[in-house]
Each structure stands twice: as structure tokens, then as C-alpha cells.
N, C-alpha and C positions, 0 to 999 in steps of 0.2 A: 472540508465543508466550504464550498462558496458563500459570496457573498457578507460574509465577516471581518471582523477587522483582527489583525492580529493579535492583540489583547484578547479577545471574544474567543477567537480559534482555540487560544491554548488554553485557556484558564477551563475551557470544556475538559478539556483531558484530567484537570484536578477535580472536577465535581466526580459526587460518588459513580455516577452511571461512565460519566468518560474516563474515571480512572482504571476502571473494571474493563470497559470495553476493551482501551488500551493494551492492555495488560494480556488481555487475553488475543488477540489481534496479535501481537509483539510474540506470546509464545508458538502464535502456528507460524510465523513467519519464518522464526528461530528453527522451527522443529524442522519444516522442508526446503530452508534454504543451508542447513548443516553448515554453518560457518566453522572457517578454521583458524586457529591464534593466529593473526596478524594480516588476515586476507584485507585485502582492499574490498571498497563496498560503495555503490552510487546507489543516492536515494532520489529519483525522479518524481520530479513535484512536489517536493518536501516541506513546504509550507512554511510554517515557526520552529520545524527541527524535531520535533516530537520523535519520530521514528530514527532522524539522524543521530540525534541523542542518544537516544537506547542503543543502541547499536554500537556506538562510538564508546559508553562505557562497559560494554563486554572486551573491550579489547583493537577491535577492529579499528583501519585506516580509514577512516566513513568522509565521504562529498557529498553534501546536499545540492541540486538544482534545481531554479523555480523561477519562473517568467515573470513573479510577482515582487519589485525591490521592497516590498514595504513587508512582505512575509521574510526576504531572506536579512533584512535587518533586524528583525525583530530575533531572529535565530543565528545571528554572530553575536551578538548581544547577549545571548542566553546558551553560547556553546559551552559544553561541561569536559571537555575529554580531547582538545586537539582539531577538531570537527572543522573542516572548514566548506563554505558556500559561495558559490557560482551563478552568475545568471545564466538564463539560458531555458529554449525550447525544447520539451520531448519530441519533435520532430525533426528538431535537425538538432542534434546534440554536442558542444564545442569540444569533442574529446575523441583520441583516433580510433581507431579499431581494436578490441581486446582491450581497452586499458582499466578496466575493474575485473577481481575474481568473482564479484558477486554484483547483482543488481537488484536494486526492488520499486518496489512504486508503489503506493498504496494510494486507492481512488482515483489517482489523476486525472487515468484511462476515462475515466466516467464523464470527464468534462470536458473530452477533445475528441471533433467530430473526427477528424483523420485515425482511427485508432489502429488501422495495417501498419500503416506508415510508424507511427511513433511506437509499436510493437518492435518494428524492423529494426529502428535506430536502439533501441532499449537495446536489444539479441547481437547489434553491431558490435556494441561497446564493451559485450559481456564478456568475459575467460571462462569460469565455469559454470555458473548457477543463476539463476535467477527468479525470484518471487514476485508476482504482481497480484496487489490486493484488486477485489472489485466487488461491487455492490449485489445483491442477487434477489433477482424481480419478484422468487419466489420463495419470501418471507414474511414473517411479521413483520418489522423494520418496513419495507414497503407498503405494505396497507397503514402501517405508521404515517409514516413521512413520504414518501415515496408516488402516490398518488397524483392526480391532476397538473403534473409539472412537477410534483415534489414540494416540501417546505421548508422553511427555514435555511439552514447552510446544505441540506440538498437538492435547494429548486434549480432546475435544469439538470441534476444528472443522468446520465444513462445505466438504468439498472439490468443486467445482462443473465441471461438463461446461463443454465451449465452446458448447454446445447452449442449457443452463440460465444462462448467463451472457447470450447473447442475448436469451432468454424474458423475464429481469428489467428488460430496457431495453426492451421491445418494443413497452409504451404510453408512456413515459417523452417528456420534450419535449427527446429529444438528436437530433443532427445527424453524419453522417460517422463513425459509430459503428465502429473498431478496434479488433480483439482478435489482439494478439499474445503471445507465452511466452519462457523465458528459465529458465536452470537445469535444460539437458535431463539433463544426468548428474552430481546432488548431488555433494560433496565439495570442491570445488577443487581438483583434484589437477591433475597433467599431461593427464590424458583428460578432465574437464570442463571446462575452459582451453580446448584443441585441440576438443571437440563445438562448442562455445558460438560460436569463432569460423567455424568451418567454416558449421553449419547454422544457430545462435542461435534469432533469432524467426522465423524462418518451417517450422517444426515446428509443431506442433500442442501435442505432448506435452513440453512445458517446465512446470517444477513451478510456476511463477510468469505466472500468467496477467495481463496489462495490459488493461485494457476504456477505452479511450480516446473523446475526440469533443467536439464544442462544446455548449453550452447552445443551444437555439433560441432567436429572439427572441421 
């Protein structure tokens, strides 16, 4: 979420709606990026580590990168498992070719107009898999938040069709390419709990879009 401070960013994740949302977020990522004991893993645009974290205590070799010094301090500060963080662009990304078995990104996409480009560099650096979260325009969560510019920690993001999220992989060198959603009805309450398990991912209009799939060789 833009425009927050890193104190603000994380402590979202511990109120009841950002714990929930997390949690559920964490397990589609988990389910279609199939990690394996001891893969290496980059979290692009990692924020305060929320994601790197999780991840880092399943096991995994996890690198956070994020353009922002005052989010990736707040998240060496708060590393739980090894984790460590880098600065650095999704656009041109300081790491060679292949050098993670897994990659992810959750929302970053949404706040960086170049999004070919830092798809490209994301798909450069990957070995096997790779997950990218993104926002989905046709949602509650956007009639929410999402609206007029968007508000609060989503003003200015770009919230993306299931259409347009295809379009951006479409020359791209991925394989077995999945887009599933998740967070059909924001809150966490009793009725998004009960939606989530009922119908989950295979809805369209889940405010959290996963665009999942392997690198080519």
C-alpha cells in the first residue's frame, strides 16, 4: 500500500482484516508457486517484509528488494528466519540471470508504469516458478478503495482485468501460465471467511489476482 509509513504498512497486516487478508493472500501464493525445501525465493517490492517473512519461516532462502530504504529497514529490523534485503528496481534488477528458483511480487506491479519491462526483469532472474500478486478492477475491494484514483494506501494504483493481466504475459517466455483470485468479499468477517471457503479461487472477481507459471528454458 502506498503512501504509508512503515510503522502504518505493517501493523495493517496485524489488525483483524490485514491479518485475514494476509493469511489468505500467503496461502494462494503458497498453493501456485509449489515451493520446495530449501528453494531460493525473491520477493520483489517487499515493503516491511510481510511476505519475505512468511516465506522465510517455511524454510525457504528468501531476498527482499524494494526502492524504498525506509521500508527495507524497517524489514532487517523485523527479519524472523535468515531473510535478508536489498535495494533495488523491479526494472532493472541487481541479480544475474536464473539466480532465484522462485519469484514473487505482490502489488508492486500496480505502482510501476513500465509493467513489460519489470515483468521481463522479474522472468530474467527466475529458475523455476514465479507468482505475481495484483489488484483486480473487478471487485468489491475496488468499488471500495479503488475508485476516483483510489484511497488511502491504494491512491494511484493500477487495478488490472483478468483480460490485461493475460495481455502482459502474452510475449513473455512463461510456461503453464495460471490466474487465480482470492479476497471475494473484503473484511474478514464471518461472510468473507464463509465466501472465501465456499467459492475462493475459482471466481473470477477476487480482489487479489495470482498470475502464476514456470520460466521457459
Amino acid at each position: 500500500m502506498a503512501s504509508m509509513s512503515p510503522e502504518d504498512y505493517d501493523a495493517w497486516y496485524r489488525s483483524p482484516r490485514g491479518k485475514w487478508t494476509g493469511e489468505t493472500e500467503y496461502r494462494l501464493l503458497t498453493k501456485l508457486l509449489r515451493p520446495m525445501p530449501g528453494e531460493s525465493l525473491l520477493d520483489i517490492g517487499c515493503g516491511t517484509g510481510y511476505f519475505t517473512r512468511r516465506f522465510a519461516e517455511s524454510g525457504l532462502a528468501v531476498t527482499g528488494v524494494d526502492p524504498s530504504p525506509a521500508m527495507l529497514g524497517f524489514a532487517g529490523k523485523h527479519a524472523v528466519a535468515g531473510e535478508r534485503f536489498v535495494f533495488g528496481d523491479a526494472r532493472a534488477l541487481p541479480f544475474p540471470d536464473r539466480s532465484f528458483d522462485l519469484v514473487i511480487s505482490v502489488t508492486a506491479l500496480c505502482f510501476i508504469p513500465e509493467q513489460v519491462r519489470a515483468l521481463s526483469e522479474m522472468l530474467r532472474v527466475t529458475r523455476r516458478r514465479f507468482a505475481i500478486g495484483l489488484l483486480n478492477r473487478n471487485s468489491l475491494l475496488f468499488l471500495e478503495k479503488g475508485r476516483d484514483g483510489g484511497s488511502g494506501g491504494y491512491r494511484g494504483a493500477h487495478w488490472h482485468t483478468m483480460r490485461e493481466v493475460k495481455s502482459l504475459f502474452s510475449n513473455l517466455p512463461v510456461q503453464d501460465l495460471t490466474l487465480r483470485t482470492a479476497i471475494l468479499i473484503p473484511g474478514g468477517g464471518r461472510l468473507s471467511v464463509v465466501g472465501e471457503r465456499l467459492a475462493g479461487e475459482y471466481l473470477s472477481w477476487g480482489a487479489f489476482i495470482v498470475a502464476a507459471g514456470g520460466r521457459m528454458a
